[in-house]
N, C-alpha and C positions, 0 to 999 in steps of 0.2 A: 170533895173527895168522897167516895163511896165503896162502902165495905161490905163483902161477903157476908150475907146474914147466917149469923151465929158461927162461927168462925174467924174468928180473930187474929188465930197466928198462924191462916190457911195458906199464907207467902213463902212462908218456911218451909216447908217441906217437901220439898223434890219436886217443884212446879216446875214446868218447861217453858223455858221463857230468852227470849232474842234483844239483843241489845246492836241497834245501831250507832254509829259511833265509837264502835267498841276498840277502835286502834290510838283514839282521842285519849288525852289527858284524864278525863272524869269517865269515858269507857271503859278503860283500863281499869281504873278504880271498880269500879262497880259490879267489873266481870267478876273480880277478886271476891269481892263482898260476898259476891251471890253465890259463887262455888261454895266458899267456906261454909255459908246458910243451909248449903243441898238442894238448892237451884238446880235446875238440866240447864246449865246455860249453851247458847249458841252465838257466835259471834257475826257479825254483818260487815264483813271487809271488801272496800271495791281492790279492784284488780292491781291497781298501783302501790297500795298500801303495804307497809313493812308487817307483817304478821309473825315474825321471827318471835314476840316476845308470846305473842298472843301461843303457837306450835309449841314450845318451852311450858309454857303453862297444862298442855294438852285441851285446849280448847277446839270445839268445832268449831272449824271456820267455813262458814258459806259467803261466797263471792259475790257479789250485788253493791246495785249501787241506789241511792233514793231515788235518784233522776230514771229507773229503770223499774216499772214498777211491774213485768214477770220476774225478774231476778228475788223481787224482795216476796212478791205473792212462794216463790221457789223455798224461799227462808225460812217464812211464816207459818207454812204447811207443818202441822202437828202442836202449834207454839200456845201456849194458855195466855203469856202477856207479851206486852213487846217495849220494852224501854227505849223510848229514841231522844237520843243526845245527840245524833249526827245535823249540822249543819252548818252554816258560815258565820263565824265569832270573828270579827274584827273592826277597829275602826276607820279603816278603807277598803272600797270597793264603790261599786255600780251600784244600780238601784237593781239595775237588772239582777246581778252576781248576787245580791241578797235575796230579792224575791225568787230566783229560781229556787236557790238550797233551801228557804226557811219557808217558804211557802205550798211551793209546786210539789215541793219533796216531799212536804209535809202531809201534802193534799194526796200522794202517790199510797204512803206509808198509809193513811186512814182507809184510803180504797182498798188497798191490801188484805190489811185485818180485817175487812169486811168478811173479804172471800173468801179468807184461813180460816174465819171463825172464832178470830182473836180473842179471847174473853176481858182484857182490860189493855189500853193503853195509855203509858203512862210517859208523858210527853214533859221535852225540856225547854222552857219559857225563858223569862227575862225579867231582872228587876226594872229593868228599864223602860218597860213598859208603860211603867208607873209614873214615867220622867224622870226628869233630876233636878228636882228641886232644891232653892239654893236658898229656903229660910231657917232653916234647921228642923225644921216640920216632922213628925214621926208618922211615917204611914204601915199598912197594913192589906191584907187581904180584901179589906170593904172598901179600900181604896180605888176609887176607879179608873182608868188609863189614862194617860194624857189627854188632851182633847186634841193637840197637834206634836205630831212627833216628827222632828227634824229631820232626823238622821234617818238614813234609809235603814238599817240595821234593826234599828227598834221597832219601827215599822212594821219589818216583812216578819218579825216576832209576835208582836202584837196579830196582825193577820192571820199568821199560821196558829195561835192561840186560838182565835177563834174559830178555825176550823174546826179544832180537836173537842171542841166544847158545845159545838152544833153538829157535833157526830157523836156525842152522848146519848145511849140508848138507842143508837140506831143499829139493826143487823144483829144485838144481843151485844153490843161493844161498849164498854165503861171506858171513861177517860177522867184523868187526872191530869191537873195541869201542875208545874215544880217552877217557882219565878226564883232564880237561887242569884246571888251578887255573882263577885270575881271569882273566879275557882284558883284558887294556888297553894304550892303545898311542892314535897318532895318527889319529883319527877315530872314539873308542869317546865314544859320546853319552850314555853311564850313570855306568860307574864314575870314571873323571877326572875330568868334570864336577862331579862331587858333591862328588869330594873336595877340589878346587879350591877351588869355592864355601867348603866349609867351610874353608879354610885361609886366604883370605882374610878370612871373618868371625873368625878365632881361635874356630870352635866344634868341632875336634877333639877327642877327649879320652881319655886309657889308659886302659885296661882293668885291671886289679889294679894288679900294680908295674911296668906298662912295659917289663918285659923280656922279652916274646914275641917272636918273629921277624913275627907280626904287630900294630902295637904300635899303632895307633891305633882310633878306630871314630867314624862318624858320627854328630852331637847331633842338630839336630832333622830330623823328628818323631823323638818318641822311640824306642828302639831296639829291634827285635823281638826275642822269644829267642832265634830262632836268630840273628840279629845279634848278641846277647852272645855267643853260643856260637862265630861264627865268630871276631869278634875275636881270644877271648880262647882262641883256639887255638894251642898251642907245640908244631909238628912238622913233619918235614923228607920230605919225598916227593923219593924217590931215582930218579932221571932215565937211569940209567946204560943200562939198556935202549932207551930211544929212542939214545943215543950209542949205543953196540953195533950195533942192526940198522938203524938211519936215517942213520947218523953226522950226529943234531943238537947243535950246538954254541951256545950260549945267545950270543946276540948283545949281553946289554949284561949287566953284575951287574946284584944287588938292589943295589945304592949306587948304583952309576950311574941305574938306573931312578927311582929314589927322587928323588936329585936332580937329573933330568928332570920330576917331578913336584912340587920346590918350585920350580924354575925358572918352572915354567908357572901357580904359582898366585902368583907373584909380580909377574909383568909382566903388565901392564896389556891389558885386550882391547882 
C-alpha cells in the first residue's frame, strides 16, 4: 500500500472517486462511508441493477458495466480513485463465469483508469487466495498464495490480483490490493439469509469433528467442494497490519457476531 507523500488524511476531503459494485452488499456500505467522509462519490450500476436505494441516497449514478470498458472509461472521466468491489462472489459457477467478472473485468477496469488518469486503484481481493488451510496455521500478508488453487473462484481472484499489482506505477496509477474474509452484517442478502434459513430448518451440519473455527456448512442443495473446502477450513488470518497502519479495531468478537446470528434466526420475521 502506498501513500500520498506528506498527506496523510489526503482521502478525506472531497476527493472524487467511483466505486464499482456499488449496488453490492459492501458497495453499498462503502458509498455510505465515503459520502459521510466528503467523498464526491459516483456510483457504477449496469443497467439491470436496482438503483432505487442508491437514487434515495442522492448518489450519481453512471450506468456501465466491467464487461464494457467505454462505459466505465465514461465513469472514470474526472475520477481521482476508483474502488472496485464489483465481481463474481460465489461457490458455483464456470471457470469461464469467474474468469470473465474477476478477471477480464478486472483487466477492463485497470485499462480504464489508465485513460482517466485514475490516481489510485484500490481493488477488492480475497482471503482465499491464501488457500484454506486446515492446520490451524496463522497467516498474513507475507503469506504467499496457494501454490494450486482448486476452485475456479480463488483462482480468477488470485489472477485478477495480479493484474492490479503489475499495473502499479504504470500510466501515474497506484494500486492497492484489500484480501478481506466473509463480509456479513445488517443488509447482506446472501450469506445471513442462508444461514438463517438453515438454522431455523435445523439443516446445518459439521464438518469432521466441529472443532474448526469455522464450524458449520450449509445442507441443501448439496455442497460444492469448494464448500467443503471452505468449511472445513482451521486458520487464523492475522489482522495486526490493518491495526498498525489503519488503527482498525474489530467492532464486535466472533461470539458476539455469532450470537447476533442465532438471535436473528431465532426470532420470527
Amino acid at each position: 500500500m502506498s501513500a500520498d507523500s506528506g498527506a496523510p488524511n489526503a482521502l478525506v476531503t472531497g476527493i472524487s472517486s467511483l466505486v464499482s459494485g456499488a449496488t453490492g452488499f459492501l458497495g453499498g456500505y462503502l458509498l455510505a462511508r465515503l459520502r459521510k467522509k466528503g467523498f464526491q462519490v459516483r456510483a457504477l450500476a449496469r443497467k439491470t441493477s436496482d438503483v432505487a436505494g442508491l437514487v434515495r441516497a442522492g448518489c450519481d449514478i453512471y450506468e456501465g458495466d466491467i464487461m464494457d470498458r467505454q462505459s466505465l472509461l465514461r465513469a472514470m472521466v474526472g475520477q481521482q480513485l476508483v474502488f472496485h468491489t464489483a465481481g463474481k462472489v460465489s461457490d458455483r459457477g464456470s471457470r469461464r463465469e469467474f474468469w470473465q467478472a474477476n478477471v477480464d473485468g478486472t483487466a477492463n477496469v485497470i485499462a480504464a483508469c489508465r485513460e482517466a488518469g485514475v490516481k489510485r486503484l484500490i481493488h477488492l481481493s480475497s482471503l482465499t487466495v491464501l488457500g484454506l488451510p486446515r492446520s490451524g496455521a496463522r497467516v498474513d500478508e507475507q503469506t504467499p498464495p496457494a501454490a494450486a488453487l482448486r476452485d475456479p473462484y480463488s483462482a480468477s481472484k488470485l489472477a485478477g490480483e495480479r493484474l492490479v499489482r503489475e499495473a502499479h506505477g504504470s500510466s501515474g496509477l497506484e494500486t492497492v490490493v484489500i484480501r478481506p474474509g466473509v463480509i456479513w452484517g445488517p443488509g447482506d442478502t446472501t450469506i445471513m439469509p442462508r444461514l438463517i434459513a438453515l438454522l431455523r430448518r435445523r439443516r446445518l451440519v459439521f464438518i469432521g469433528r466441529g472443532d474448526t473455527r469455522l464450524r458449520v456448512a450449509a445442507a441443501p442443495p448439496a455442497l460444492s467442494r469448494y464448500g467443503v473446502r471452505l468449511v472445513a477450513c482451521d486458520s487464523r488470518y492475522d489482522i495486526g497490519k490493518a491495526r498498525r497502519e489503519l488503527a482498525y479495531r474489530p467492532t464486535l468478537t466472533f461470539r458476539q457476531g455469532m450470537e447476533f446470528l442465532f438471535a436473528a434466526a431465532t426470532t420470527e420475521p
